[in-house]
LUMLUM-873105 format. One record per residue (C-alpha): residue number from 1; residue in three letters; x, z, y negated. Coordinates in steps of 0.02 Angstrom, whole numbers, plus 50000, padded with zeros to 5 digits. Layout:
BEGIN
- num:residuo:X:Z:Y
- NUM:ALA:X:Z:Y
...
//
This chain:
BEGIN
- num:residuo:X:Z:Y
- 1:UNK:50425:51759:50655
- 2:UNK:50591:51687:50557
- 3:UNK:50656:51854:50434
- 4:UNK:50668:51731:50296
- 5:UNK:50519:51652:50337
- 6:UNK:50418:51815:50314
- 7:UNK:50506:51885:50164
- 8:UNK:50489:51711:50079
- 9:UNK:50311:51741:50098
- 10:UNK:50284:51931:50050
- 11:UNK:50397:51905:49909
- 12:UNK:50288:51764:49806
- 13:UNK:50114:51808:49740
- 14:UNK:50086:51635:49686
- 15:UNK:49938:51561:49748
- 16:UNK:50048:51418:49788
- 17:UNK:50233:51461:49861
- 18:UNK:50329:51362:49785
- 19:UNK:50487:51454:49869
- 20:UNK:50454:51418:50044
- 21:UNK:50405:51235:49985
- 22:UNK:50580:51194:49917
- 23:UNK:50650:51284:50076
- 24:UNK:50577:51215:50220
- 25:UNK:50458:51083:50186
- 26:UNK:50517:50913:50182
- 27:UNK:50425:50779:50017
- 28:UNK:50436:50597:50037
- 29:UNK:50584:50533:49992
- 30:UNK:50676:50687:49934
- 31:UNK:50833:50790:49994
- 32:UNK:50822:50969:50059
- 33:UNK:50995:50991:49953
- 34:UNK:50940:50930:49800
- 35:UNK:50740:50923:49823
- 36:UNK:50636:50853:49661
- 37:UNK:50510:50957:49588
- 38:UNK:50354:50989:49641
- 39:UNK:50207:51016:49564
- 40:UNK:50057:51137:49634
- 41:UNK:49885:51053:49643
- 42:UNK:49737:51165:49699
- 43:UNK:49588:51036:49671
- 44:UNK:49555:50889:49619
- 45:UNK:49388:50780:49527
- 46:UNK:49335:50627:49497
- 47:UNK:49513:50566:49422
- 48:UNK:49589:50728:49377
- 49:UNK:49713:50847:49460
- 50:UNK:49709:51030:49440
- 51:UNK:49871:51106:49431
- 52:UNK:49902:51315:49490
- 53:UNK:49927:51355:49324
- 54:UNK:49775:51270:49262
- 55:UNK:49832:51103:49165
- 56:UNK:49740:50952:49226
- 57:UNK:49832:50786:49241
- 58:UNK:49749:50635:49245
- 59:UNK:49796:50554:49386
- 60:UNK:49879:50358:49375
- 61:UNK:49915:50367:49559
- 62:UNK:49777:50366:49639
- 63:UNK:49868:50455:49757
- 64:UNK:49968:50329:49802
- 65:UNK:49853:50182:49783
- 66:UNK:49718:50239:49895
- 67:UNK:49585:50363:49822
- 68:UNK:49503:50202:49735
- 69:UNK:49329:50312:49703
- 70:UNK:49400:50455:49611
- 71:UNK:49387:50633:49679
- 72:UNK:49255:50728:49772
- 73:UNK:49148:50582:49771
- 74:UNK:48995:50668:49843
- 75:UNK:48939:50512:49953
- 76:UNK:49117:50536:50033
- 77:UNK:49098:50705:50058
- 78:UNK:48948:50736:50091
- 79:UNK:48992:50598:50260
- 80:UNK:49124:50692:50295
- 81:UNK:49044:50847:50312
- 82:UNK:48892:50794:50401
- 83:UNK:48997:50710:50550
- 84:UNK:49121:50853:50544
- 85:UNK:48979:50947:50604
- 86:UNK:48936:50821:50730
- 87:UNK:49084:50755:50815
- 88:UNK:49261:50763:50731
- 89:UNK:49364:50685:50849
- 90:UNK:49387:50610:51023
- 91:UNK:49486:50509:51119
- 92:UNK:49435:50331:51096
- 93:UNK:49488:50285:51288
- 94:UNK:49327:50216:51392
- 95:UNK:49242:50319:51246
- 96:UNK:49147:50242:51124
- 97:UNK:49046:50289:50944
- 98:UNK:48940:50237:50821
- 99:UNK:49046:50291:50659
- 100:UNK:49176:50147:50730
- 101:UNK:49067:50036:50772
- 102:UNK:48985:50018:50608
- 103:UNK:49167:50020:50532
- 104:UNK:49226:49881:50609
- 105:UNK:49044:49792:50581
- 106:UNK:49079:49805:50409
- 107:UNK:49250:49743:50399
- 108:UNK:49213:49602:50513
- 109:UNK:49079:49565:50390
- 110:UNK:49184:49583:50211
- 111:UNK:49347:49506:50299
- 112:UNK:49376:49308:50328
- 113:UNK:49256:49206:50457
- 114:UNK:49401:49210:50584
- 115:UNK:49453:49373:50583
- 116:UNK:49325:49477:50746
- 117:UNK:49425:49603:50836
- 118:UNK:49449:49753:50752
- 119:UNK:49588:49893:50796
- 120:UNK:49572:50045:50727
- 121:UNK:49751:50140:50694
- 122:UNK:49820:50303:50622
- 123:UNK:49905:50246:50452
- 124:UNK:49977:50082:50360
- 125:UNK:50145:50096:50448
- 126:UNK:50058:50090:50615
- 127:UNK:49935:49959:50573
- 128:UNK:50082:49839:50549
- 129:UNK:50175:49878:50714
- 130:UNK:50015:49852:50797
- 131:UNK:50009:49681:50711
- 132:UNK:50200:49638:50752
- 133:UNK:50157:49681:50943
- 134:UNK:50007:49591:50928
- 135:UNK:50113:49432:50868
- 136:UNK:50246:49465:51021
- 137:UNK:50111:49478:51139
- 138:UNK:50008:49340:51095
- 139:UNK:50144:49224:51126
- 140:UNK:50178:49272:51295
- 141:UNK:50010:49225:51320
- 142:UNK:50023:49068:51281
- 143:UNK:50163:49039:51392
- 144:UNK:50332:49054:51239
- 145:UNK:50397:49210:51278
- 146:UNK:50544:49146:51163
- 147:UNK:50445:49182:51010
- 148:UNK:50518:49364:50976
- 149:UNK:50571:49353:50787
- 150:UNK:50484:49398:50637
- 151:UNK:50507:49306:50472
- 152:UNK:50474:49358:50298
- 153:UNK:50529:49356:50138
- 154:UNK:50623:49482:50024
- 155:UNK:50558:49638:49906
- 156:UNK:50428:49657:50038
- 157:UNK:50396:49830:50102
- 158:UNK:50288:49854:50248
- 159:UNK:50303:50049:50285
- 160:UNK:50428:50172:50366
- 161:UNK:50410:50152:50550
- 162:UNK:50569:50074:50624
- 163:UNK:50466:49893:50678
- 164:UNK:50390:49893:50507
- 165:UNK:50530:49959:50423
- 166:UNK:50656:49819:50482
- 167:UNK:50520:49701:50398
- 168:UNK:50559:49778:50226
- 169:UNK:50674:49699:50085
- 170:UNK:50857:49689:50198
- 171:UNK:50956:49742:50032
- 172:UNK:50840:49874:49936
- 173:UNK:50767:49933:50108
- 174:UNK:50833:50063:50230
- 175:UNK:50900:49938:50347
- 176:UNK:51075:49980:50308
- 177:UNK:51060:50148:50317
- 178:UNK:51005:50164:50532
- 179:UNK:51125:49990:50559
- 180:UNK:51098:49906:50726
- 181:UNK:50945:50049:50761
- 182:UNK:50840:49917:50650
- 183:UNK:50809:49753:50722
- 184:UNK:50852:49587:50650
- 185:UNK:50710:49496:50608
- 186:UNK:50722:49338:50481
- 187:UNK:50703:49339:50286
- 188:UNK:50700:49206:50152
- 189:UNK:50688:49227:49962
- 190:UNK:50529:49307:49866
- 191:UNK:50426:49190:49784
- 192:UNK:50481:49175:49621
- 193:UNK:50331:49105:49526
- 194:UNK:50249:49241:49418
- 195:UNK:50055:49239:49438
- 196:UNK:49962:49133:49299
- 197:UNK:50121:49040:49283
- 198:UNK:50140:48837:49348
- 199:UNK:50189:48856:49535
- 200:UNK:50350:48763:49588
- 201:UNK:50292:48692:49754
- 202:UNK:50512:48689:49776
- 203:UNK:50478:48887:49811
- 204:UNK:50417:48830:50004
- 205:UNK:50573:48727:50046
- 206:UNK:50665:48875:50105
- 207:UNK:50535:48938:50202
- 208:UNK:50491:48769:50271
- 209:UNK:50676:48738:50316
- 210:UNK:50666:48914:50394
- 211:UNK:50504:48875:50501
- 212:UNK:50581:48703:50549
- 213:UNK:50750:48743:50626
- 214:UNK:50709:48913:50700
- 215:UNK:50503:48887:50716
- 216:UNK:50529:48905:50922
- 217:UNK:50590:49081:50898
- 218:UNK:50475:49143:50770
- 219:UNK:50307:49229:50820
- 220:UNK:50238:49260:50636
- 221:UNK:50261:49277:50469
- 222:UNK:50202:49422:50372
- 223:UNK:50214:49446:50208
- 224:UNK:50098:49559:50058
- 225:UNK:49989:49421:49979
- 226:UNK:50001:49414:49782
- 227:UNK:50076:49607:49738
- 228:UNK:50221:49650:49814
- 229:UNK:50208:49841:49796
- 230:UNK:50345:49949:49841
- 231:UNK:50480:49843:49823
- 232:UNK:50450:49801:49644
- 233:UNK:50252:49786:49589
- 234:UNK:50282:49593:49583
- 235:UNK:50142:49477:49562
- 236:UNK:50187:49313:49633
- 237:UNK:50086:49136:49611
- 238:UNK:49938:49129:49756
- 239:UNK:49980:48952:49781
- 240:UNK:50120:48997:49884
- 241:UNK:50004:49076:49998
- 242:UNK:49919:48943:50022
- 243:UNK:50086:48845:50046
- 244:UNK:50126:48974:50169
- 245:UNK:49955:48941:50285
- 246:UNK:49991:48755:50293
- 247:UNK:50167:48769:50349
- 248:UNK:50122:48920:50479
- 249:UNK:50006:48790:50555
- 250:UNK:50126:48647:50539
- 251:UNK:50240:48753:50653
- 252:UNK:50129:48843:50774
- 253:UNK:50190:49010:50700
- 254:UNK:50050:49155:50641
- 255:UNK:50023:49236:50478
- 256:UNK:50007:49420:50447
- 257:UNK:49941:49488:50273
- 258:UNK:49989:49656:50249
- 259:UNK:49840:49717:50119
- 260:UNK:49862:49886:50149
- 261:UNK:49898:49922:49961
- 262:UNK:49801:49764:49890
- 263:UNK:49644:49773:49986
- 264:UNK:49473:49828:49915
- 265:UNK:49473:49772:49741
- 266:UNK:49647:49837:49661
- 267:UNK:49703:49658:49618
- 268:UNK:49524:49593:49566
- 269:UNK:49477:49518:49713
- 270:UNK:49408:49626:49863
- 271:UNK:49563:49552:49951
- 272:UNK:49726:49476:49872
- 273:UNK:49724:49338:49970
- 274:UNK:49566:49282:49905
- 275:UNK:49650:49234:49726
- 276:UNK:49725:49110:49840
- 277:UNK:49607:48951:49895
- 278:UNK:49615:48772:49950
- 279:UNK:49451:48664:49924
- 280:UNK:49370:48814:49874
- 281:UNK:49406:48921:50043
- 282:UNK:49511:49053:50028
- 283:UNK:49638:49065:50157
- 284:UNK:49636:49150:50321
- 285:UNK:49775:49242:50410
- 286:UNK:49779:49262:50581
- 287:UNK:49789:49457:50582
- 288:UNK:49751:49562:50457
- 289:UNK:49817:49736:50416
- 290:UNK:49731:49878:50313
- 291:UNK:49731:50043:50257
- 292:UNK:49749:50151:50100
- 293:UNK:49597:50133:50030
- 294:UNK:49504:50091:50184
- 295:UNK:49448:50276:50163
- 296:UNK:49431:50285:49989
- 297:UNK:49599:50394:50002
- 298:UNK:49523:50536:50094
- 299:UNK:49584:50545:50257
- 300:UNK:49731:50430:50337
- 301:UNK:49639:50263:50437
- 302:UNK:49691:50102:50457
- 303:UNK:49634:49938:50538
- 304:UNK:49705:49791:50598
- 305:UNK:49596:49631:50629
- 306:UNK:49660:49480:50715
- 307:UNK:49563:49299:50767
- 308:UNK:49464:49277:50912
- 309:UNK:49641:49143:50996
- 310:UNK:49768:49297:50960
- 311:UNK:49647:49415:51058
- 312:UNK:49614:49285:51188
- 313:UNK:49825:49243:51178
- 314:UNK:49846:49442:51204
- 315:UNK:49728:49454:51339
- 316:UNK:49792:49299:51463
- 317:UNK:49970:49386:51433
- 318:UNK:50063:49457:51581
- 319:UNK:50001:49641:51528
- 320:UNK:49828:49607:51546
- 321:UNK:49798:49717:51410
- 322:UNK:49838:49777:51221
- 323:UNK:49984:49893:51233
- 324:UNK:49955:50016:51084
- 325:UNK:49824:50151:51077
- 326:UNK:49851:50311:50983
- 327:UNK:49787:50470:51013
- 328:UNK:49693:50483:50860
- 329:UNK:49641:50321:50856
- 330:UNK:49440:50275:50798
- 331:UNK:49440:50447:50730
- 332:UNK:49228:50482:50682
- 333:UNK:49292:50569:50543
- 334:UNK:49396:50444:50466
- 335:UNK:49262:50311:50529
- 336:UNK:49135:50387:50447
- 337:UNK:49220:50425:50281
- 338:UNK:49284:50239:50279
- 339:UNK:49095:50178:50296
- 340:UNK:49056:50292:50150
- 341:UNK:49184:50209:50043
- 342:UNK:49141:50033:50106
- 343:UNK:48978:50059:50039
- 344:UNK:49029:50117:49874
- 345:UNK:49107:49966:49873
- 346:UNK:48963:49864:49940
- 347:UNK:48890:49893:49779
- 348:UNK:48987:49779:49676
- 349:UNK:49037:49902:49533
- 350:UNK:49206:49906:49565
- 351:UNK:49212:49701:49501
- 352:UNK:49161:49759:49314
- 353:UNK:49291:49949:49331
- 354:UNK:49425:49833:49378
- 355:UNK:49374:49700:49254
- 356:UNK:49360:49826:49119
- 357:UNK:49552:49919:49189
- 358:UNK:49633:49765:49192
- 359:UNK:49569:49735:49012
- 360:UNK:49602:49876:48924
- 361:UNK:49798:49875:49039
- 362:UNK:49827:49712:48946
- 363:UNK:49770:49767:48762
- 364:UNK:49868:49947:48773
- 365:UNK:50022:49882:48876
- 366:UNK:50075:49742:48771
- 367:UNK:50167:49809:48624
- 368:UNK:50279:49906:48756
- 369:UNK:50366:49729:48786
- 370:UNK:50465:49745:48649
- 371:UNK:50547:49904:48654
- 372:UNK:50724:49870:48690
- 373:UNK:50714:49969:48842
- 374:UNK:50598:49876:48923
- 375:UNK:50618:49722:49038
- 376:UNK:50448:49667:49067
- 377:UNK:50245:49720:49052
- 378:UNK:50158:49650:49181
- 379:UNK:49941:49676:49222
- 380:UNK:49853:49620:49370
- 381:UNK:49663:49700:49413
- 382:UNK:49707:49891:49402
- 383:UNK:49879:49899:49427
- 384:UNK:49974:49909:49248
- 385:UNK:50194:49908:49255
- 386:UNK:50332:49932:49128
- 387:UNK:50469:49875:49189
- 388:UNK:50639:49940:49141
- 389:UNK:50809:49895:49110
- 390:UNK:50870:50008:49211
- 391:UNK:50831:50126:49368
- 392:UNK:50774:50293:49273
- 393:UNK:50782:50480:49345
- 394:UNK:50618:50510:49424
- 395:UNK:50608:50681:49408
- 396:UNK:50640:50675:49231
- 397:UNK:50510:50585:49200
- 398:UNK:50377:50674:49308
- 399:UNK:50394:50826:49186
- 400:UNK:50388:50712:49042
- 401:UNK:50234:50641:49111
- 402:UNK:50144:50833:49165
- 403:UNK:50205:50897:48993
- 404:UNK:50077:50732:48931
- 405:UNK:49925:50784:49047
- 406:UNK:49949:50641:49169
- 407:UNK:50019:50617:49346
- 408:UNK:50126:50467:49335
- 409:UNK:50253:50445:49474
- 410:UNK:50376:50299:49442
- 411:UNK:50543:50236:49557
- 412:UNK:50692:50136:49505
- 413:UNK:50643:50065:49348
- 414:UNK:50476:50047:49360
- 415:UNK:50346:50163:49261
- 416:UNK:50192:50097:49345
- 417:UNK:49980:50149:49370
- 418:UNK:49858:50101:49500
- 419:UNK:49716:50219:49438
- 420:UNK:49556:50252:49509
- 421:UNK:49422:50100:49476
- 422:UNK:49330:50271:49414
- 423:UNK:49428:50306:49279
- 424:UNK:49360:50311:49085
- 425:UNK:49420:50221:48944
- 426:UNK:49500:50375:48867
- 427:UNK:49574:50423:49021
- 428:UNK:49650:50272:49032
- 429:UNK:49708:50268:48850
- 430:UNK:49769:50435:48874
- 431:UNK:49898:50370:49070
- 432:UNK:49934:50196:48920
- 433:UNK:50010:50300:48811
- 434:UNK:50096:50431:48895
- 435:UNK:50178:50260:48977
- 436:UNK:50229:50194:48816
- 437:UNK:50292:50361:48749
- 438:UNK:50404:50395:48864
- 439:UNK:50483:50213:48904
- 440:UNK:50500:50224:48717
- 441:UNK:50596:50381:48725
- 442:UNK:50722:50298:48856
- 443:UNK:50903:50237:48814
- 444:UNK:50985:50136:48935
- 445:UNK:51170:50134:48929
- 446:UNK:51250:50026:49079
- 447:UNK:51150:50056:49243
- 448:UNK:51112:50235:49169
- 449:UNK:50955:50303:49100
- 450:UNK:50948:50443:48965
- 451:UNK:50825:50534:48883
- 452:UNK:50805:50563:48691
- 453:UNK:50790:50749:48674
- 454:UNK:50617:50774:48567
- 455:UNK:50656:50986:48606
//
């Protein structure tokens, strides 16, 4: 064993060593130089964390977007631990079981009339590069092996795999950063039109102009539908959606949502694209990528669906065959804890918790809008954002935020929550105003945050 491995060990009587943590474990996001804080959780319930030294924080996160049901949801659990005991894993290669097939039942059931073939992958990064080689693929099916690009639009992230990573905003993204590593793919501007506002059918002419000189070369478009999350909690106009669909099919070019952080209910709608509709049908992509929630947050599982033509275009390709299948893929454990949380679902409570979240978001948010900090206050189902001036110091703020009870992680100059549908009114009150209190406490001077000192 490493010497400094063991001593690190002997030497901490914490039930949680934080030591070796800062030493040699590597946190999204974070530098082993200069490595935020981190906090020590030893359980969590319904939609609070329990920290090593026994605070509890409620938790605005839902760690990151996905544990939608809160906690130690027994019905979960209780899945969980019965198919643990039954089968927790095997290869999914000329292997079949039940806990997948009544997965992808139910998502062919909740999901648009088009979408039929399910495929069951690791994570949200994943789902999307199985969707991008699904797009590639299909083409050479149908005989235009030329269509290799991807197009999309800016402040988009799609995850942190190199395909999906090159479809992420070109300028706040890490394309820069592994230079010709990353491939090229095509990007026009973000739709502009806030949600609830008048849409400016002008928003479509670049993407039209786009589509219609270089429409031979593009396989898809793909694109978050209503919320784009990571790069900047936007909430863009559904129309252009709906735009979108009419000029994919104008051009013989697919259309990929990516509802891995909207799907299941957090933007008051099961999915985000159905806010967006055209005589009354909502509209239909041609694959479909999920995750996050897909498990209620309790294990990592994510699916991608695509229409009966792209299976049919995949399978009269040269290969024969789908190339992707991971090792863990159609995991019974994940399977089964994803049919759990489906049915939570199934029973239509989260319409009225999201209802009620997105209510009470808009009454406590909205006096935040005019602190002179503060650059916008935006609501949409249970996602609530103050947006600042300026990019503020993260870990700052994450002690600010403990020191309050809550577990609120913002980035650049967002201070954001996307709590569980679970949550109680005073809970929520209590993430509200630990939001307001400490955007209120910020002074921006240039592209600079500072804090004022309350100690």
């Amino acid at each position: 064993m490493n010497n400094n491995i063991n001593s690190t060990i002997t030497a901490n009587n914490s039930s949680i060593d934080f030591e070796f943590d800062k030493q040699h474990i590597w946190h999204p996001y974070t530098s082993m130089n200069h490595a935020l804080p981190a906090f020590g959780v030893i359980s969590a319930k319904e939609c609070e964390l329990t920290l090593d030294d026994g605070r509890q924080l409620v938790d605005g996160t839902s760690s990151w977007w996905a544990c939608v049901h809160g906690y130690s949801h027994p019905t979960i659990v209780n899945a969980m631990q019965e198919q643990l005991h039954k089968l927790s894993h095997v290869m999914f290669g000329g292997i079949t079981h039940q806990p997948a097939i009544e997965l992808s039942k139910k998502l062919v059931n909740m999901t648009s009339d088009n979408l039929t073939k399910v495929f069951l992958a690791d994570s949200g990064s994943i789902a999307v590069e199985v969707a991008l080689k699904m797009s590639l693929q299909y083409w050479q099916g149908r005989n235009q092996p030329q269509k290799q690009r991807i197009l999309t639009v800016k402040c988009g992230y799609h995850g942190d795999t190199f395909a999906a990573m090159s479809m992420c905003d070109p300028e706040g993204g890490m394309h820069t950063m592994f230079g010709d590593s990353v491939t090229q793919h095509e990007f026009v501007s973000a739709p502009q039109t806030q949600f609830g506002q008048p849409f400016d059918n002008s928003e479509l002419d670049e993407m039209r102009a786009k589509l219609s000189s270089q429409g031979n070369e593009i396989a898809a478009v793909i694109l978050e539908p209503v919320l784009q999350g990571a790069g900047g909690m936007r909430f863009y106009h559904p129309q252009y959606l709906v735009g979108l669909r009419q000029l994919c099919d104008e051009f013989n070019v697919l259309l990929i949502l990516d509802e891995i952080a909207t799907g299941f209910g957090r933007t008051g709608k099961l999915f985000a694209y159905e806010h967006a509709t055209h005589d009354g049908k909502a509209v239909e992509a041609d694959i479909l990528c999920l995750g996050k929630a897909l498990t209620g947050g309790y294990i990592s599982l994510a699916a991608t669906i695509c229409s009966d033509e792209v299976a049919q275009g995949i399978s009269d390709s040269p290969a024969g065959v789908f190339m992707h299948g991971p090792t863990f893929m159609g995991n019974p454990l994940a399977c089964s804890a994803a049919c759990a949380s489906l049915d939570l679902l199934s029973r239509n409570e989260w319409q009225a918790q999201v209802s009620n979240i997105e209510r009470q978001l808009q009454s406590e948010l909205a006096e935040a809008i005019e602190y002179p900090q503060v650059k916008d206050v935006r609501v949409l189902g249970a996602i609530g954002v103050i947006e600042m001036n300026s990019s503020v110091n993260t870990a700052e703020l994450q002690q600010q935020f403990v020191d309050l009870g809550v577990w609120i992680r913002p980035f650049s100059n967002l201070i954001y929550i996307m709590p569980p549908y679970v949550i109680s009114a005073e809970q929520l009150t209590k993430l509200t105003s630990a939001m307001k209190i400490v955007a209120k406490s910020i002074l921006t001077c240039g592209d600079q945050a500072e804090f004022i000192s309350h100690g």
